[in-house]
Phi, psi and omega in degrees: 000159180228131167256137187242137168249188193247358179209121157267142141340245053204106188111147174220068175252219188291321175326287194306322202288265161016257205324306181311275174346280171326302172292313155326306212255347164295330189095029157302151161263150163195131179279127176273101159297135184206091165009286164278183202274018191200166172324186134117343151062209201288333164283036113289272185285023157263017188281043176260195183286127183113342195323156142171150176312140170231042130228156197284158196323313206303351203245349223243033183226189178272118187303318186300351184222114196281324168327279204324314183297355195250352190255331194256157210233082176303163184275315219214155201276340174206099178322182198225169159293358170278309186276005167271330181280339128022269161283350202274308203319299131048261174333257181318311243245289185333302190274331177109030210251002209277329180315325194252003197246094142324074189267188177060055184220134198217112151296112176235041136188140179208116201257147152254160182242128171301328193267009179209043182007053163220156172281126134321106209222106203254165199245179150300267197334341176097005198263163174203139224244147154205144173219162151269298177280144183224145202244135187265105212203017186276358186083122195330310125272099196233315187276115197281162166276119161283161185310124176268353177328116132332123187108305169338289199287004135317322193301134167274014181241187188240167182267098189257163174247179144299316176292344203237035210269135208292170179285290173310167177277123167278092224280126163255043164307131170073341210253162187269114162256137187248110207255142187239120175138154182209343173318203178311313196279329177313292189331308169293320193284322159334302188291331189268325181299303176306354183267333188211014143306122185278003210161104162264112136255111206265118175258130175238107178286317194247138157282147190242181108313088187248105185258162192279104156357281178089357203329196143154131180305145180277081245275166179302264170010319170278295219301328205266303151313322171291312162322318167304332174220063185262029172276294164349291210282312185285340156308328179245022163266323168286015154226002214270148164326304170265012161068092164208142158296094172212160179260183153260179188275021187008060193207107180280183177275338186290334179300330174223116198339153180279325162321331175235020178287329183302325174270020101343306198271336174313298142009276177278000161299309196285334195285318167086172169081193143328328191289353159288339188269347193260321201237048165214348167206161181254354189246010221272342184261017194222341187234102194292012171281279180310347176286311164289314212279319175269355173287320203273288167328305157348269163012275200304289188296347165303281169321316175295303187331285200274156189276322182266135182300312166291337160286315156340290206297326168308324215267314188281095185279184213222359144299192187273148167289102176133346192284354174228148179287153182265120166308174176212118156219173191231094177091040207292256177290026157279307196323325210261011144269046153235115187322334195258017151260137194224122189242131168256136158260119178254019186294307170311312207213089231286192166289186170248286166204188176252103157328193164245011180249292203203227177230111168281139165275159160303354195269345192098345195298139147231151181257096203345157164183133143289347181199128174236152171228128174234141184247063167292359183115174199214146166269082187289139168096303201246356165276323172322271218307309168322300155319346179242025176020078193282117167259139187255198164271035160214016180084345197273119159343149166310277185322322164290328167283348181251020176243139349289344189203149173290161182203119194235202185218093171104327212089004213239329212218171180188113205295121181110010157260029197315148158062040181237139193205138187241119135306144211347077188263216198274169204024037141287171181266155153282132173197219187283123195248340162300319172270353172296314170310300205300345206248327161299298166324318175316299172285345141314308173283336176286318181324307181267352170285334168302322203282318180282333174298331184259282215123006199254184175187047170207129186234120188227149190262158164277172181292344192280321181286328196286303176326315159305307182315281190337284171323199078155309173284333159272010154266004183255000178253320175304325181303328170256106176287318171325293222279334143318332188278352164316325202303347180269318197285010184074022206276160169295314170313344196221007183082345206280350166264025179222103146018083177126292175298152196263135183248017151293336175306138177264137167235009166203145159323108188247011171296332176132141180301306184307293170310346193261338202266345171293301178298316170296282175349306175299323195294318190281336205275318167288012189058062161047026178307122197123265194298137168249156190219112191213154185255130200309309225301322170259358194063015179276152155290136192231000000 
């Protein structure tokens, strides 16, 4: 059987719930499709240990509804993955949205059809859905990479990913684990493993920039002052660069002797979280001098830490600070004092393959494991969206119209894609991403209320805006040289940690949240200037 809504969904994180709300208040019928058995978008499938937001709680939720904000009561300044899914459950049970969220349900295709404007949208399960508008909600990272190692169905212990991490609890008491990753989730996960582990061994291909968590529970007092000024709190997330409540340090490098960047930076070390990277120069992503000096700073706290000098020097990258996103941990490089830890650098000498024993290096060494776990990374902006084999009005995949590279209209839209609309799809910005979603679904929804006011119901970007967009992110990535210089470095940000992909490709915005959200308003301010709005049965333009 086929059911039709006037909007499908497909994820259910911040994207969907945020999109359900929105289709509602259009007088939409819409459905939400969702892989898992409940809400949360990655906080459903990120539960392993040590999991937590590194953004603070008050920013990291749904803006639009101020009940929710004033009724749910965080613990802690950067939630945990129990207590965000937590809140997702909350969130939908509170607003009434659960009624409408289809879970254990995994999309693998979606056609639009020309001659009857609608989308087609098929299940694993055989189910088949149509709508007119289909909403893309699955998240910048949603597709994990899997292990590529040879040999793996060989291991006689057993094996994990992170992204895909079991319900039950895992125990590694007594036991040798072998950790792959060194990224955001290594960086969390690391610290909680090394506690009950009988043996950690850490394969690190990239070393990060890890500043200190800060964490610390929220005493009533705070929680009650954040409530009191979330008009305050949601104002500076629409200018902060990364849309987090922060001001900026309105203090460039040129502003203070060079002789005094270190209490600068002391400062913003102490503060934890992103504010080192937000609140201590204003020039710190552009200018490569202070760039190095706070890259060099890290360094430095690196070297006290940790005790044995080569594991530092191993510890220590040699890139720009930004040029890979910088993790936030907590007892990150303390961990690597501990007699039952050990960190390998694969850069030289990558793995090979999996034993039925352990992980081989090239060198032949292998390192023994009862448990090997891996954090590998996400085919972050296009994979999620590659998975659900998106057909336009000419048969062609999303992928196939994006080789060699995507090219969108906002991050939002995509001409030969009618009435199709994406969430942190490819050129949106990496930021704060519940408010990047909000103010995007916000142009989503004007889009269509323009639409229902004229009388039309085919909402498409031209090919000329998407092309002007593209152009337009790429001259905004040539402008950031740090943040370009990822590509040796493997950064995610740039496609550069998946085999294959093209690094010629813009895959995010790189103006800054506050400009993407500047620039969508002008586009709404223009009457949606970029979209063409046509009613299908004559094809006329209204």
């Amino acid at each position: 059987m086929t059911t039709h809504y006037d909007a499908v969904i497909v994820g259910g994180g911040f994207a969907g719930v945020r999109s359900l709300w929105e289709t509602r208040q259009l007088g939409l019928s819409a459905r939400v499709l969702e892989a898992g058995t409940s809400v949360g978008g990655t906080w459903y499938w990120n539960r392993y240990p040590g999991a937590r937001t590194d953004s603070e709680a008050w920013t990291y939720c749904f803006s639009f509804d101020d009940k929710l904000c004033q009724e749910w009561n965080w613990t802690e300044r950067f939630p945990g993955q129990p207590e965000v899914e937590a809140y997702f459950n909350h969130a939908v049970d509170s607003l009434d949205l659960r009624k409408d969220i289809q879970f254990t349900t995994r999309v693998n295709g979606c056609t639009y059809d020309e001659a009857s404007n609608t989308w087609t949208v098929s299940t694993t399960d055989g189910e088949t859905f149509t709508c007119r508008y289909l909403i893309s909600a699955t998240g910048l990272l949603h597709l994990a990479l899997k292990p590529p190692f040879p040999g793996l169905d060989s291991f006689r212990g057993e094996w994990m990913m992170t992204a895909k991490w079991p319900k039950e609890p895992v125990d590694f008491a007594g036991k040798k684990v072998v950790l792959i990753g060194t990224g955001a989730t290594g960086v969390q996960l690391i610290p909680v493993v090394a506690r009950d582990a009988a043996q950690l061994t850490v394969l690190q291909r990239t070393p990060n920039y890890v500043v200190p968590t800060r964490n610390h529970a929220l005493e009533p007092n705070h929680l009650a002052e954040i409530k009191r000024n979330y008009d305050k709190i949601w104002a500076q997330t629409d200018v902060q660069v990364f849309a987090f409540a922060m001001d900026a340090a309105n203090r460039m490098s040129t502003d203070v002797p060079k002789d005094q960047w270190n209490q600068v930076f002391d400062a913003g070390w102490e503060a934890g979280g992103f504010r080192f990277l937000f609140e201590t120069f204003d020039d710190l992503l552009v200018n490569t001098e202070v760039n190095e000096a706070a890259a060099e700073y890290v360094r430095n706290k690196i070297r006290a830490i940790v005790k044995d000098p080569a594991t530092a020097d191993l510890l220590c990258p040699t890139y720009y600070y930004g040029g890979k996103r910088p993790p936030m941990g907590t007892h990150y490089y303390e961990s690597f004092n501990r007699e039952n830890v050990k960190l390998v650098s694969v850069a030289n000498n990558a793995i090979t393959d999996v034993t039925e024993t352990g992980v081989r290096l090239a060198d032949g060494t292998v390192h023994e494991a009862d448990v090997i776990v891996f954090a590998l990374g996400f085919d972050a902006m296009t994979g999620a969206l590659a998975q659900m084999n998106v057909r336009g009005t000419d048969g062609r995949t999303l992928q196939e119209k994006w080789n060699p590279e995507p090219a969108t209209f906002m991050g939002i839209t995509v001409d030969g894609y009618p009435n199709f609309f994406m969430l942190s799809g490819p050129q949106s910005p990496f930021a704060n991403i519940p408010v990047v979603i909000d103010k995007s679904v916000k142009f989503i929804g004007g889009a269509i209320r323009k639409a229902q006011s004229v009388g039309a119901d085919v909402i498409e970007p031209t090919a000329e805006a998407a092309s002007a967009y593209n152009e337009h992110c790429k001259m905004l990535l040539d402008f950031n040289t740090i943040i370009k210089s990822g590509t040796s470095q493997h950064s995610w940000f740039l496609g550069a940690n998946v085999e294959g992909k093209s690094q010629s490709a813009v895959y995010f915005y790189f103006g800054g949240a506050a400009g993407f959200f500047g620039e969508l308003n002008g586009v709404m301010e223009k009457d949606f200037e970029g979209l063409s709005f046509s009613k299908h049965a004559d094809k006329a333009v209204v």
